[in-house]
N, C-alpha and C positions, 0 to 999 in steps of 0.2 A: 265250567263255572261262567256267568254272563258277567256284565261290567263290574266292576268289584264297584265304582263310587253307585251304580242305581243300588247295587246292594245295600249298603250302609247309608241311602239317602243320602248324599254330600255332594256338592257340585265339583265339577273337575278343578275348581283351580282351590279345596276348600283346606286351611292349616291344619298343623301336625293336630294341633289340638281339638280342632273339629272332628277332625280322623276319628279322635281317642276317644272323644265325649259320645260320637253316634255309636260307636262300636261297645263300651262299656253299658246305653244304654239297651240294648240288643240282645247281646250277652244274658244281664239280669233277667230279661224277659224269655228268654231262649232256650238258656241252659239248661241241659237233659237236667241236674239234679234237680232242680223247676221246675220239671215235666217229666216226670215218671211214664216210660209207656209212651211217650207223642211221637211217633217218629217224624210226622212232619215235623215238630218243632226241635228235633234233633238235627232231622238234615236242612234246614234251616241255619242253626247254628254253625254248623260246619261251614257251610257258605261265607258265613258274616268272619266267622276267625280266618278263614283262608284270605277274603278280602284284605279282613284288617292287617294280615302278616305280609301281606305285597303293598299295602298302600304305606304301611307304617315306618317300611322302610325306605331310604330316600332313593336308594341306587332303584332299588327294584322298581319303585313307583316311578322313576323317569324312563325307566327302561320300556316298563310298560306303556307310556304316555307317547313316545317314540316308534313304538310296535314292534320292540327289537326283541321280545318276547310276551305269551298271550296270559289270559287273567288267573291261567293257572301255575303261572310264575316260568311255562317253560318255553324253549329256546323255539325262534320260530326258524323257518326250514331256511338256510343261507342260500343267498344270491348267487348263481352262478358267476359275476363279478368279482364275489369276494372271496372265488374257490383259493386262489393264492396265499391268502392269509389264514384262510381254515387251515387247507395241508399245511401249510408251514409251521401254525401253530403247534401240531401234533392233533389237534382235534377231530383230524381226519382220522384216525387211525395209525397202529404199527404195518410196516411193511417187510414182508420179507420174501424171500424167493429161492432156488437152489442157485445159491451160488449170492445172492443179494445185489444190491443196484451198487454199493461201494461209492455215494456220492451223497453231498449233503442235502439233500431230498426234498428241494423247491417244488411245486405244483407243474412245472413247465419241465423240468430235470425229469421228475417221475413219469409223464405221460410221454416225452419222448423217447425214452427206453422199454416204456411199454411198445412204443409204434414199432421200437426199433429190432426188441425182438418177437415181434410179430411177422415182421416181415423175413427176420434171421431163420423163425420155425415155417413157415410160407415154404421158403428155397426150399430146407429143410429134409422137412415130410411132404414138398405136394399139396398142401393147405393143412386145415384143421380134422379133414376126417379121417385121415390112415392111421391112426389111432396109437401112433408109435413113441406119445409121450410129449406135445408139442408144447407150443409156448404157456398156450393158455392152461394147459397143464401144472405146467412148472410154475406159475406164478400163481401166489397164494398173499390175500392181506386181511392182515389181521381187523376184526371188525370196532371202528368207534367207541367208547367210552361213553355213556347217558348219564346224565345228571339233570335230578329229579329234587321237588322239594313234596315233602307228605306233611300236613298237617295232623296234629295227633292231640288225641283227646289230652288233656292233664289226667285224669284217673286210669287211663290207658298205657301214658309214659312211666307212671308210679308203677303201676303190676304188672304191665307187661300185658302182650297183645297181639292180636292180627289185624294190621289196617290191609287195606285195599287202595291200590293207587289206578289210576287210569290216565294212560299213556297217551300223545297227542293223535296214533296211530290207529285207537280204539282196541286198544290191548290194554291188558289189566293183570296187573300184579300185586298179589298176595304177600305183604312185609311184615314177618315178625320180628313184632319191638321188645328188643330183651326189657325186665325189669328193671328199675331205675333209670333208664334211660334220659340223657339232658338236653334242655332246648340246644340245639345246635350239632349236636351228634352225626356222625356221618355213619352209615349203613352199605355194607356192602355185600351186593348180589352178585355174584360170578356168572358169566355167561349170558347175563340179561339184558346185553347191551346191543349195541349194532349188529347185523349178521356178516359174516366175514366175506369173502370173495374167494372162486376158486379154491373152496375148503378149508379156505383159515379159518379160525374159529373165532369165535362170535366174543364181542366186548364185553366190558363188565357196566353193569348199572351201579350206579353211585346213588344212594338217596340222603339227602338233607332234611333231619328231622326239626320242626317245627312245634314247640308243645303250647297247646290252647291257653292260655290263662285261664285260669279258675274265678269266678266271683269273690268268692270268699278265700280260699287258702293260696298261701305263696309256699317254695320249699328254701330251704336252706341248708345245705348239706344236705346228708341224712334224714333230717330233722321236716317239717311238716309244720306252719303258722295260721292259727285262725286266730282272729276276735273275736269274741261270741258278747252280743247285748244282755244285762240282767235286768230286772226292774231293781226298783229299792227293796220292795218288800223281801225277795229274793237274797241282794246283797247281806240285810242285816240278817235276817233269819236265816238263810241259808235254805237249800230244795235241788230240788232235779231239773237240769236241764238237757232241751236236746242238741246234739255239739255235729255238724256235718265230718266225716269222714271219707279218703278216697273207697273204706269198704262199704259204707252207708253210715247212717244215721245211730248214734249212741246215746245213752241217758249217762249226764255224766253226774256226781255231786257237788254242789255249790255248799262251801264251809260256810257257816254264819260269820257273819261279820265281812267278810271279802271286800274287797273294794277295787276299783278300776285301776288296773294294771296287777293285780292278782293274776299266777298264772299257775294253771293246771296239766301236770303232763299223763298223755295217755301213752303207755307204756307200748310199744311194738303197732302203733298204728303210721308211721311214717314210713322212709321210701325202703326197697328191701339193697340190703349189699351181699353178695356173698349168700350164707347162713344165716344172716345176722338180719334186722330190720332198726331203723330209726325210730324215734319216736315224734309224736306230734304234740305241738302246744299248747295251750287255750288260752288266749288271754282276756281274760273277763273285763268289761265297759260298765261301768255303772250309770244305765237310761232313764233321766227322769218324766214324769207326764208329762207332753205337750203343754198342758196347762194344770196345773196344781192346783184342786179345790180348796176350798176355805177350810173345808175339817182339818186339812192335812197341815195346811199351813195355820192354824190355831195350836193344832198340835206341836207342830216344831218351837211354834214362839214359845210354850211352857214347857217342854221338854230342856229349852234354851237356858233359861232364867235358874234350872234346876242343875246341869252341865255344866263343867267349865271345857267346851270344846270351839278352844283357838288353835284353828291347823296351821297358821302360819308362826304365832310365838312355836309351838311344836318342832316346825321345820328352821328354825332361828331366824325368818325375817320379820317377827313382831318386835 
């Protein structure tokens, strides 16, 4: 991925809330359900949300600004200065060996037991080649732990999926996202991690899921939220409208009379659990014309005179 701020247009030093406003507007213009079929403007969009989920957050976005990792959120290659603090962390890997080092396993502790029985199997066997089982034999470590962030579609986190990650190494791993799966989720790969050393086997990859925001729907539980706009005409008479879905596009019906904050559930289109699936909600906006013509408003005024419609004596603050 290139600069995440040339991504989203923003200058390097630009607020949380410029962050949110470039990337929302982007979003709207981007979003595969926007663009049926574009794949540029799909892998476009991935870009923009990948940016937006490392800028959005404070840690990552200093981290990145510092270059303590690159714009794809991951770790860059440490210092041989800070080898100390890596092993020590554990982030080096597990070690083991026949027989094990039996000491608390500093960076400088571990490499000089390595020297130490290197030179122990030297006497030994005669060097390394008489093949009778020598140091480098016997010592075996286990390889690094990787930790990864994947960005993922929202209708992909909802149903489940195959994303593709690409490692800083130019390896690419295939991750399937169980169904339902939540922003923040961790995933784990066995064996996908570091390679081991002298035949210990290889670490596990850890991946950190990321789910895209949606333009329109949020989840909630189980459960699946849209607004959907109506006209008036719509509201009072009632009609068909089309409602977005993680499975696509629905006709749903609009009751006569409805009014904003009317809400409609559609029955097994939310997230799946189990057997089972959620539902999703619709909550209807009553949208007036930009500007209301004189018919319409001659109309209300005798429609008015004829009514007695006070929504606030109704609600009890007339």
């Amino acid at each position: 991925m290139n600069d995440p701020y040339k991504i989203l247009g923003v200058a390097r030093n630009a607020s949380a809330d410029e962050i949110k406003k470039a990337y929302r507007k982007l979003a709207r213009k981007l979003h595969p359900d926007l663009n049926p079929g574009d794949k540029a403007s799909e892998s476009r969009f991935k870009d923009v949300a990948s940016a937006y989920d490392l800028l959005s957050d404070p840690d990552k976005r200093a981290r990145f600004d510092r270059g303590e990792i690159n714009a794809s959120g991951q770790e860059q290659r440490p210092r041989w200065s800070n080898y100390r603090s890596y092993a020590e962390s554990g982030e080096g890997g597990k070690y083991s060996g026949g027989g094990g080092f039996g000491f608390g396993g500093s960076a400088d502790d571990i490499l000089s037991e390595m020297m130490r029985r290197r030179e122990r199997g030297r006497s030994r066997w005669g060097g390394f080649g008489g093949g009778g089982g020598g140091a480098e034999e016997q010592l075996r470590m286990r390889g690094a732990d990787a930790h990864y962030t994947l960005s993922v579609p929202f209708s992909a986190a909802i149903l489940g999926g195959t994303e593709r990650i690409s490692l800083p190494e130019g390896k690419h791993l295939d991750v399937r996202i169980p169904p339902g799966t939540e922003d923040g989720a961790k995933l784990r790969l066995k064996g996908q991690g570091k390679p081991g050393i002298g035949g210990g086997e290889s670490g596990d990859a850890y991946i950190e899921v990321k789910v895209e925001p949606h333009p329109f729907m949020t989840r909630a539980g189980f459960d699946l939220h849209v607004e959907v706009p109506i006209t008036l005409p719509e509201a009072v008479l009632g009609g068909k409208v089309t409602v977005p879905t993680v499975d696509g596009k629905v006709s749903v019906g609009v009751p006569p009379g409805s009014n904003t904050g009317t809400v409609l559930r559609l029955k097994g289109k939310g997230v799946p659990h189990g057997e089972a699936r959620g539902d999703q909600l619709v909550k209807l906006k009553v949208v007036l014309p930009d500007k209301p013509d004189s018919d319409l408003q001659a109309f209300l005024r005798t429609w008015m005179i004829r009514n007695d419609y006070d929504v606030r004596r109704k609600a009890g603050m007339g």
